[in-house]
OpenMM code with the backbone's topology and positions (N, CA, C; nanometers):
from openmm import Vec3, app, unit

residues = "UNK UNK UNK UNK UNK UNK UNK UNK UNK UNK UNK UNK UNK UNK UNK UNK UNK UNK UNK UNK UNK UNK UNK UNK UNK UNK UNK UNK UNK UNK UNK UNK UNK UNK UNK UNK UNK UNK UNK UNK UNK UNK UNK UNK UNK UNK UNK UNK UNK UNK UNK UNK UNK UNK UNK UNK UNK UNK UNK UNK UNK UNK UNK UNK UNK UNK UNK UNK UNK UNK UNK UNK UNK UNK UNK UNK".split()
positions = [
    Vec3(8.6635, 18.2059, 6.2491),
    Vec3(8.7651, 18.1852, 6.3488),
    Vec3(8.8603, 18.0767, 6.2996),
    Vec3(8.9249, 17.9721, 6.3785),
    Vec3(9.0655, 17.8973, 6.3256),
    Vec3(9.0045, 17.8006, 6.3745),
    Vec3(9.0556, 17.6355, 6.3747),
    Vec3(9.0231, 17.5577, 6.4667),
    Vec3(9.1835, 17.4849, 6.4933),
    Vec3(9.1271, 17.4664, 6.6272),
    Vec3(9.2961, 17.3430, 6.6625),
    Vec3(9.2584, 17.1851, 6.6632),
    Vec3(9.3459, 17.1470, 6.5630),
    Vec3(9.3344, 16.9719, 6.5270),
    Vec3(9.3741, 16.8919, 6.6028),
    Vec3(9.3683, 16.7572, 6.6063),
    Vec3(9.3792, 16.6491, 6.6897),
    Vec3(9.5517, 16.6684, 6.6820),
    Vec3(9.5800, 16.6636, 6.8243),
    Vec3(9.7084, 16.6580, 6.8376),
    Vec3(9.8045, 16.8299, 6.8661),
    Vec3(9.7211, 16.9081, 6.8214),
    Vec3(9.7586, 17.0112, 6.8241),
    Vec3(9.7328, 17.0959, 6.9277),
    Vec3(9.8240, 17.1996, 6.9537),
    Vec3(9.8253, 17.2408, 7.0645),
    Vec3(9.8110, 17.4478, 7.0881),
    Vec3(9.7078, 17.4844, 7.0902),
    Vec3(9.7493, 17.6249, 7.1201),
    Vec3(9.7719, 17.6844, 7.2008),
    Vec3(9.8907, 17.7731, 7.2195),
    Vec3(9.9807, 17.8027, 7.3084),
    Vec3(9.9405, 17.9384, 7.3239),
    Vec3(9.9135, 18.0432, 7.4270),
    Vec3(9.8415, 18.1573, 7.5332),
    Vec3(9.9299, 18.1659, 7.6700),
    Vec3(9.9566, 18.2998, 7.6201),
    Vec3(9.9938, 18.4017, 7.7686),
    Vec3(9.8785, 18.3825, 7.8322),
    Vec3(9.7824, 18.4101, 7.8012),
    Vec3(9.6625, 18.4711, 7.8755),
    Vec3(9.6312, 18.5950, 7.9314),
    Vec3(9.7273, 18.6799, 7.8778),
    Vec3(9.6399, 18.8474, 7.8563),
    Vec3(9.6412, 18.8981, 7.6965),
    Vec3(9.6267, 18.7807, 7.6382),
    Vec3(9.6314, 18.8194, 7.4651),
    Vec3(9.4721, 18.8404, 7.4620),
    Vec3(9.4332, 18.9094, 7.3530),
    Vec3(9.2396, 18.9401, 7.2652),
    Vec3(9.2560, 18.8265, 7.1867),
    Vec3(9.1245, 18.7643, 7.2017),
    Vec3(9.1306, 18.6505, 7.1028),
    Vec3(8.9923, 18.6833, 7.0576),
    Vec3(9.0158, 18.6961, 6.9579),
    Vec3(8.8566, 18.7820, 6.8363),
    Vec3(8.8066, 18.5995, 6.8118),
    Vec3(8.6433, 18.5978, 6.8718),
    Vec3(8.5865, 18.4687, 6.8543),
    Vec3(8.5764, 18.3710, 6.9699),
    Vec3(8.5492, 18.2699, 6.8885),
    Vec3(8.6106, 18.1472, 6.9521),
    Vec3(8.6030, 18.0672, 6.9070),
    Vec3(8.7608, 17.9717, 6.9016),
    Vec3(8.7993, 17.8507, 6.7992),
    Vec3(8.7685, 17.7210, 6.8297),
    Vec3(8.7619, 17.6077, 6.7533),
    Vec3(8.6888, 17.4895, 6.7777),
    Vec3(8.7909, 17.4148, 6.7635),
    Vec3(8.7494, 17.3288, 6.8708),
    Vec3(8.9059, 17.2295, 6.9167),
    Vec3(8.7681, 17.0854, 6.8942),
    Vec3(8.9473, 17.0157, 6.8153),
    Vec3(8.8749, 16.9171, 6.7610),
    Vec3(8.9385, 16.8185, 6.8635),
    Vec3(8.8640, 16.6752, 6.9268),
    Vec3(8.9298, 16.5418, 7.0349),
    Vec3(9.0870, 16.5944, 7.0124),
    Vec3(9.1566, 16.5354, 7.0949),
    Vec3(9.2940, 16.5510, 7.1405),
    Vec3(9.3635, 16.6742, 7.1058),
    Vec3(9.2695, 16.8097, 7.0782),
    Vec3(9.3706, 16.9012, 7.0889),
    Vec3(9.4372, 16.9670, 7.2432),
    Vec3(9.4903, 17.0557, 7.2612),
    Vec3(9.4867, 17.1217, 7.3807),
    Vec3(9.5107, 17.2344, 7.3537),
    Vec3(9.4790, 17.3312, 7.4906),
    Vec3(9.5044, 17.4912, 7.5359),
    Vec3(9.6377, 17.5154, 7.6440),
    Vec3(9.7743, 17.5394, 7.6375),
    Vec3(9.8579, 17.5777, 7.7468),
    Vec3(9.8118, 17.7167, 7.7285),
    Vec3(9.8010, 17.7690, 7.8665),
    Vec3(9.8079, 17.9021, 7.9117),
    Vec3(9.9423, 17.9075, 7.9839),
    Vec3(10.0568, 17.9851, 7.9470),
    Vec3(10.2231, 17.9975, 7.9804),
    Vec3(10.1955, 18.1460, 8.0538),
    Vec3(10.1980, 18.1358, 8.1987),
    Vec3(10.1606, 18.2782, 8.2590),
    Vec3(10.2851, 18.3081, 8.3254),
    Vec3(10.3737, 18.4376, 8.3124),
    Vec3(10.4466, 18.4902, 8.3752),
    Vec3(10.4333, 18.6030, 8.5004),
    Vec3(10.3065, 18.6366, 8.4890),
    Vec3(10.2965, 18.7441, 8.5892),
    Vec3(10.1574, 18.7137, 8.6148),
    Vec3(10.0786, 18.8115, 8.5787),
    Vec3(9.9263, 18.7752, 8.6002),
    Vec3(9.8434, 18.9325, 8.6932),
    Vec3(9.7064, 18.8465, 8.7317),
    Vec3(9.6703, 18.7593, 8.7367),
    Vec3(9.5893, 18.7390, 8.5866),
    Vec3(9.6216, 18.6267, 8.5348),
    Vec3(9.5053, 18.6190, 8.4103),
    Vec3(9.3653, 18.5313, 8.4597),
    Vec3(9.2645, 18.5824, 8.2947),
    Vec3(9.1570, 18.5295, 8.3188),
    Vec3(9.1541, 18.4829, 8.1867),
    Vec3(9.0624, 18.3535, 8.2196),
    Vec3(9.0750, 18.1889, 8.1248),
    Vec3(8.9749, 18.2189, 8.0050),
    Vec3(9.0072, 18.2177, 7.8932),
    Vec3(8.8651, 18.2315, 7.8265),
    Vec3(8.7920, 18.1387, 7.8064),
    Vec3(8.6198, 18.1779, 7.8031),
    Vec3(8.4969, 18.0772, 7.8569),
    Vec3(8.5117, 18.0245, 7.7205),
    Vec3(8.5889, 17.9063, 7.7229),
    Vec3(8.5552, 17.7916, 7.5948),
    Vec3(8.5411, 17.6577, 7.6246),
    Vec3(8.4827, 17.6045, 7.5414),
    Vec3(8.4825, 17.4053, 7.5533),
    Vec3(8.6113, 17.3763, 7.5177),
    Vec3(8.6960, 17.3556, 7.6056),
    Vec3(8.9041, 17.2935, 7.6002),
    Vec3(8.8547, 17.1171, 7.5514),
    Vec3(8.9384, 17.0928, 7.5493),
    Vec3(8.9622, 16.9348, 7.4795),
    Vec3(9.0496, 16.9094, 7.6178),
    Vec3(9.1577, 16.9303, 7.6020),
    Vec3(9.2693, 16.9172, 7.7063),
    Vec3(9.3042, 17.0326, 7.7465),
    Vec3(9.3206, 17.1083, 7.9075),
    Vec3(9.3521, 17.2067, 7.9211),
    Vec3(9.4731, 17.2244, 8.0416),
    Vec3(9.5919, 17.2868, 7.9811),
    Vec3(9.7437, 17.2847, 8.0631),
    Vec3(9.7371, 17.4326, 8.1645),
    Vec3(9.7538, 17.4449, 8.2481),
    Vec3(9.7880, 17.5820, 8.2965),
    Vec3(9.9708, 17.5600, 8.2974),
    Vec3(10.0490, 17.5883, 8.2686),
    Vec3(10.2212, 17.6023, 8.2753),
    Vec3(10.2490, 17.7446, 8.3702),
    Vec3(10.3308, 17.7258, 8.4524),
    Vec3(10.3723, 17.8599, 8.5035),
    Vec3(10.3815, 17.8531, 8.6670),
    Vec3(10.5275, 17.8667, 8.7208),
    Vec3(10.5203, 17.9002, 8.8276),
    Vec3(10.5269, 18.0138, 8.9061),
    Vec3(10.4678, 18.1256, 8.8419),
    Vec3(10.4065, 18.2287, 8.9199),
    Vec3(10.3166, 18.3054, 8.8373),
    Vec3(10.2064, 18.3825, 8.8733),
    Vec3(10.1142, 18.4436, 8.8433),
    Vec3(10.0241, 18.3348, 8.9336),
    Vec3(9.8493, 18.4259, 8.8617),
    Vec3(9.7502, 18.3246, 8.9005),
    Vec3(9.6431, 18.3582, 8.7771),
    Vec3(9.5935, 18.2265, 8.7373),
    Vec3(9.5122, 18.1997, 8.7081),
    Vec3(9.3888, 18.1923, 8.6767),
    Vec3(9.2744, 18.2710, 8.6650),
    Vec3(9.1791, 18.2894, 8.7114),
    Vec3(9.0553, 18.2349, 8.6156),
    Vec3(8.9773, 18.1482, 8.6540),
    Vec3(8.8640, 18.0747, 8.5697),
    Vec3(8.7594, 18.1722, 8.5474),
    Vec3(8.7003, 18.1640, 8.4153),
    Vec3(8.5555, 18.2659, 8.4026),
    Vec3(8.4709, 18.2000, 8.4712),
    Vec3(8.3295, 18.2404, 8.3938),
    Vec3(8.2081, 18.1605, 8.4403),
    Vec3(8.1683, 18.0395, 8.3504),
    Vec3(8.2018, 17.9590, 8.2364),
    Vec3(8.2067, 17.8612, 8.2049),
    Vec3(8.2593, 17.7775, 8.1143),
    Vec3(8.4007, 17.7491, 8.1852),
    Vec3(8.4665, 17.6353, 8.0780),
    Vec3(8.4581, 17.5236, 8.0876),
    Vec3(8.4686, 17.4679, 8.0299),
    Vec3(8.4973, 17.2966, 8.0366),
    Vec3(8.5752, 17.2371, 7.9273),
    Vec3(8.6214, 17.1363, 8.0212),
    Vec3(8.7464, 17.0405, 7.9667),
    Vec3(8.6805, 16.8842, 7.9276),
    Vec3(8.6748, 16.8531, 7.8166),
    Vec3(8.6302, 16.7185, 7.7832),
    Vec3(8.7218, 16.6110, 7.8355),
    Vec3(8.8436, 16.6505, 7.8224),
    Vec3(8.9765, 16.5399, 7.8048),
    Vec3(9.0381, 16.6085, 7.9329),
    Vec3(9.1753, 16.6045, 7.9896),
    Vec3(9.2565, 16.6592, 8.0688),
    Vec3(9.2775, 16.7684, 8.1260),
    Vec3(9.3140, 16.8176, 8.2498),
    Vec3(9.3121, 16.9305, 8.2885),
    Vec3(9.4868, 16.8862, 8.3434),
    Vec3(9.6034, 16.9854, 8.3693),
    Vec3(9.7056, 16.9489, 8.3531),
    Vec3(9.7583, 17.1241, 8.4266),
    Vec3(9.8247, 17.0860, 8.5505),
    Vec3(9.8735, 17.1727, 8.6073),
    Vec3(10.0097, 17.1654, 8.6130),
    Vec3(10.1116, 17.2457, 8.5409),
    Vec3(10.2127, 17.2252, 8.5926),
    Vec3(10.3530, 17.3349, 8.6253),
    Vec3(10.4758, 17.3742, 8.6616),
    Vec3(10.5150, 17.4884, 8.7239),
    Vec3(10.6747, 17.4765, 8.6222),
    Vec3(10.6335, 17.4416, 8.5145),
    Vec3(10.7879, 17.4545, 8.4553),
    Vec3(10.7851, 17.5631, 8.3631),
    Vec3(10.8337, 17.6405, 8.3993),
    Vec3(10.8890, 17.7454, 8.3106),
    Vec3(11.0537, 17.7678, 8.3262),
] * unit.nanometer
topology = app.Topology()
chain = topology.addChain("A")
for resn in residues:
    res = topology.addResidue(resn, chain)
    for name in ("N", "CA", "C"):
        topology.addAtom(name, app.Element.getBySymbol(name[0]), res)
């Protein structure tokens, strides 16, 4: 799989296939940029995790977690 580095940021619609799952190293993050929806979150360990988007929804699996930040916000 890939990993995302300190400081780095990977950026998700959230109806993309993501083959795996990548290893986020301290201070990376996950934006999920949702235009419609509803999406569902994939079950990973986030570092920092953004939802961006003021419309669609969101939808959490059965187990993620965020070490660092969780970050809601509606600018698109």
């Amino acid at each position: 799989m890939f990993q995302v580095g300190s400081a780095g940021n990977l950026q998700l619609l959230g109806s993309e296939s993501v083959e795996g799952t990548p290893t986020f190293v301290a201070g990376s993050s996950v934006t999920y940029t949702g235009t419609s929806g509803p999406y569902t979150i994939k079950d990973w360990d986030y570092q920092n995790l953004v939802f961006n988007g003021s419309v669609g929804t969101f939808n959490l699996g059965a187990n993620e977690t965020v070490a660092g930040n969780l970050t809601l916000t509606a600018a698109l």
